[in-house]
N, C-alpha and C positions, 0 to 999 in steps of 0.2 A: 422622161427624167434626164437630165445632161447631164455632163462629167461631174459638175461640181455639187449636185445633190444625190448622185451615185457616190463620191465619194463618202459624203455624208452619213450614207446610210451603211458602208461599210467601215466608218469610223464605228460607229455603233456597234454593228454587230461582230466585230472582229477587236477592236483594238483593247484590252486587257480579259478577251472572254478565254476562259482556256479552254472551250472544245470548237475555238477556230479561229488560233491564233494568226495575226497578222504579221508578216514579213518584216523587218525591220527598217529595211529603204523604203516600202509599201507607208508606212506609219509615217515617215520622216516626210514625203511627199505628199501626203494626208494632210498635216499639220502646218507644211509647208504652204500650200494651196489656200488652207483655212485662215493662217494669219494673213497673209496678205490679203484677205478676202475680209478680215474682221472688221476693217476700219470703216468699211459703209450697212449704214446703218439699214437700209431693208435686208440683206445679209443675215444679221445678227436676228432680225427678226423670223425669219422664214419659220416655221412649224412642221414637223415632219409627225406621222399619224399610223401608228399600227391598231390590230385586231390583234387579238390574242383569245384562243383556248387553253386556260392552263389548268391541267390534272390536278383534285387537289385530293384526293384518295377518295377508294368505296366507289368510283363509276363517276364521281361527280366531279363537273368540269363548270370553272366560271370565266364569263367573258371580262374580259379584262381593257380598256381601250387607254395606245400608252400615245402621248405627245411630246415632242422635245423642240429645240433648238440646238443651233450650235451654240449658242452659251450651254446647253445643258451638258453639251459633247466635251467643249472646250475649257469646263468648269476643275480644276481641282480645290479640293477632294471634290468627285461625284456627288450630287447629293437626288436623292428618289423623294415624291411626295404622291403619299397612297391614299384617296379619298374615297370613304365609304359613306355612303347615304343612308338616308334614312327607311324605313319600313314602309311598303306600298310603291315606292321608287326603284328605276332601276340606274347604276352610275351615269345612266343618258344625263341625268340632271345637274352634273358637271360639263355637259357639253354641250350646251345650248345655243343654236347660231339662230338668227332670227334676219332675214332677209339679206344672206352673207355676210354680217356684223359678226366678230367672234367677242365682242367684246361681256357677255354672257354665258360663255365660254372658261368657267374654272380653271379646265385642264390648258388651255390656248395661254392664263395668264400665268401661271406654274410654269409653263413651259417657255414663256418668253424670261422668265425672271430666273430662270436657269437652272429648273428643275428638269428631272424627267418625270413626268407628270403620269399618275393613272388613276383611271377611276373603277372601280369592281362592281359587277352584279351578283349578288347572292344568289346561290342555291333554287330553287324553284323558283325565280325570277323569271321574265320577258329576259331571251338570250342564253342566259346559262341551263346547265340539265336541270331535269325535272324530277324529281324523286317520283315515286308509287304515290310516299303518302306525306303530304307539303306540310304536316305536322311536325314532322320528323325533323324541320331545319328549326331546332334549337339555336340560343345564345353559344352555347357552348362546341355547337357542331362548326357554325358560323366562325368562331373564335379559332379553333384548330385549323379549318379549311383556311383563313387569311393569312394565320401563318404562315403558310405552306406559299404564299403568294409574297409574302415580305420574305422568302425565302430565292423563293423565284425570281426575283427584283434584282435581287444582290449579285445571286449569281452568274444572273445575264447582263446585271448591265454595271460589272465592276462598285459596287456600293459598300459605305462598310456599314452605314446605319441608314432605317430608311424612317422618314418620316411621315406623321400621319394627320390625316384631316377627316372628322367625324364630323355628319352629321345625324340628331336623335339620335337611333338606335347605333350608328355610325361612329357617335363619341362612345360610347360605353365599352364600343369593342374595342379603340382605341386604348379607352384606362386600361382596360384586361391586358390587350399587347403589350402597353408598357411598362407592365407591374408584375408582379410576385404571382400573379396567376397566366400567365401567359404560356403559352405551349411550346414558345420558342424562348432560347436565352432574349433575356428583357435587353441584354447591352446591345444588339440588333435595332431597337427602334429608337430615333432620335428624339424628337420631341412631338408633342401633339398638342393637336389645337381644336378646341372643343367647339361646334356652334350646333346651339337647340336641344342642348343636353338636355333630358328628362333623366331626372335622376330619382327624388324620392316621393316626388307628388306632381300635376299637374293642377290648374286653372279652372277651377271650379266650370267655369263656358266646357273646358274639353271632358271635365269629366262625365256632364251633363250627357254632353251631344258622343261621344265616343268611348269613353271608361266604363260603361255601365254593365250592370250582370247580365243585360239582354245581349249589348253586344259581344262581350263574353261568348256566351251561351253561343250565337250565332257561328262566331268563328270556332271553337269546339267542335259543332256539328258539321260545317262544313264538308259538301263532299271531297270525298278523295284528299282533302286538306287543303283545297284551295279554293279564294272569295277570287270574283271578279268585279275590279270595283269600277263605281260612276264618279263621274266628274263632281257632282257634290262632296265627296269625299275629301276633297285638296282645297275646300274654303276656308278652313284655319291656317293651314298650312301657306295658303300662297296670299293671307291677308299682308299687305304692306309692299307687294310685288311690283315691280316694274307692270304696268298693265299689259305691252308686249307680251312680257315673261308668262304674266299669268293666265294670259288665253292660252300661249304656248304649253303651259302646263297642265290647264284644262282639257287641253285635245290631246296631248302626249304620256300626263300620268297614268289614266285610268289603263287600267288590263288586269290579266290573271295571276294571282301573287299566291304563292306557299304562306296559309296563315303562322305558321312557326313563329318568324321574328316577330307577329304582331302580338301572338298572343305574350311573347315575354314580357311587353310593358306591361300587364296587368299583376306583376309581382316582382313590385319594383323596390331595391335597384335592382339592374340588368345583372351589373359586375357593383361591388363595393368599390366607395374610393378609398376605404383605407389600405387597399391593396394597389394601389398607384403609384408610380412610381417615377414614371417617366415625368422631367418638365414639360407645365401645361398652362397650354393660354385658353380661356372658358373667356366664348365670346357671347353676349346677349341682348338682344333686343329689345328697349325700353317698351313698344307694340308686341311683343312676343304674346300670342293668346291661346298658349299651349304651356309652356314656361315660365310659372311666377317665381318673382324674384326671391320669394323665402327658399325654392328649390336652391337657386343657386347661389346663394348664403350657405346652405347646410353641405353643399357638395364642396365649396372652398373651404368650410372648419373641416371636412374628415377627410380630405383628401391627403394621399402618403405619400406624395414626392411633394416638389416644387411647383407654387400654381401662381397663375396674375388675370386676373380678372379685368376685364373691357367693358364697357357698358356703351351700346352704340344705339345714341338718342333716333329716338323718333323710323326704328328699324322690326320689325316683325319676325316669324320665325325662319327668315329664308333670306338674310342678307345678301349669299350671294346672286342673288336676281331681284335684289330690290331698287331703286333709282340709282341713279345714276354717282350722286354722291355718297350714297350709303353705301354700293357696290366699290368704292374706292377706299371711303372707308374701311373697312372688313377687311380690302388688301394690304394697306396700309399697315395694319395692323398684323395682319397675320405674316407678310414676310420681313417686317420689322423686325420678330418673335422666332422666327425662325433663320434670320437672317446673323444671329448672336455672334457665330465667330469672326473673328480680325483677321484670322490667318486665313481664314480660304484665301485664293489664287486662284485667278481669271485666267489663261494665258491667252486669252482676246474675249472680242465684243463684252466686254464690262458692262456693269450691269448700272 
């Protein structure tokens, strides 16, 4: 690492954290370094890449993977964007490089657009602890534990609100954080941005092949609380995929999952939207074969904050790893939505 992404990373972990605070000439030479550093453009791009264990109470620990930039550093106000996946995934599915390419990569493009970027693995996921009994990770357990992580965000890396990105099971915990049921004060999370909501019905195809009382029943019995799953299992899911993406997904989804978060969609919704609160962009795919669009008509009439609705033609349930244009699409769209205030300040690499 050389001086200038040394300093970087002690920009980060030093410059408004209060258990290691940074010296004030220390800061100014920081800063100093970084503007003059800002005006060339691979600079502004560079990606810097933590691990994270973070406690979230009861034993259980989840991995957390954070990305930035010096826009993220260099950005005021701060701004965090927390993305949680969906059921059977773990946040690997925001970081997808495919033969050095980031551009498949969620957290890479959050992170160049001047976020600090992360993506969480649930509870008896691949990475994080594993409970006794993988039943046991409830909606509502899941809900508390992210808190505790949009807690963690703020406090480490100077934020005042942090925002969120859901996907499936991944939106619903969103409305919760942002709403009247949330475990933390709701004025914490900034806005959320919905993609592959299941909210109060699915697609007759998904209920066929997955909603059924058998496999119900199955995940139920399950031992110990936890399904290992096969590659068949991510064929609705990764319909409409970049075909890259979707081998990639084939070989990297399947593993052993705490059936908890799955069995919640079968008594659905997750969370109600009338308890929502936070402003919400609910983004869908015209190929979505998991997600029909009567769902998401009825989750825009109940929903209790402010909501805006996208519809992105010819896109499946998994924009972010779908072509090339639809993957622009979706970002377009989502830091458009998140991008709202006039008054943020750059103080370099503008965005």
């Amino acid at each position: 690492m050389d001086r200038l992404s040394s300093w970087m990373v002690g920009t980060l972990l030093c410059f408004g954290c209060a258990e290691a605070p940074t010296p004030q000439s220390v800061q100014d030479e920081i800063f100093e370094e970084l503007e003059w550093r800002a005006g060339e453009a691979a600079f502004c791009q560079q990606v810097f890449t933590f691990e994270h264990e973070i406690p979230v109470g009861g034993g259980a620990v989840l991995r957390v993977v954070e990305k930035f930039s010096p826009a993220s550093v260099l950005r005021l106000p701060r701004r965090a964007l927390l993305m949680m996946p969906g059921t059977l995934v773990s946040g690997d599915m925001y970081d997808i490089e495919i033969d050095g390419a980031t551009d498949f990569s969620a957290l890479d493009r959050a992170a160049r657009a001047g976020f600090f970027a992360y993506a969480v693995t649930y509870e008896g996921y691949p990475g994080s602890s594993q409970p006794e009994d993988g039943s046991t990770v409830t909606a509502e357990r899941s809900l508390a534990q992210l808190g505790k992580v949009v807690n963690w965000i703020r406090f480490n890396r100077a934020i005042l609100k942090v925002d969120l990105l859901g996907t499936s099971f991944g939106s619903s915990l969103a409305i919760a954080l942002g709403g009247t049921q949330s475990p933390i004060p709701r004025s914490r999370i900034g806005r959320i941005v919905l993609q592959a909501l299941v909210y109060q019905q699915v697609t007759p195809l998904f209920e066929e092949v997955f909603f059924s009382p058998e496999v119900q029943e199955m995940l139920e019995n399950a031992p110990g609380g936890y399904i290992l799953t096969a590659p068949e299992v991510y064929g609705l899911i990764l319909f409409g995929a970049d075909p890259a993406a979707a081998a990639w997904g084939f070989e990297n989804f399947p593993g052993l999952y705490a059936t908890g978060p799955t069995l919640a969609g079968f008594d659905l919704p997750v969370f109600d939207a009338e308890h929502g609160r936070a402003p919400a962009l609910q983004l869908w795919g015209s190929l979505d074969l998991i997600s029909p669009f009567a769902d998401v008509e009825q989750f825009q009439s109940e929903y209790g904050g402010p909501s805006e609705l996208r519809i992105l033609p010819d896109a499946g349930h998994a924009p972010t790893i779908a072509v090339p244009e639809m993957r622009d699409a979706f970002w377009n769209e989502t830091f458009e939505f998140l991008d709202y205030d006039p008054f943020h300040v750059f103080l370099a690499c503008a965005p």
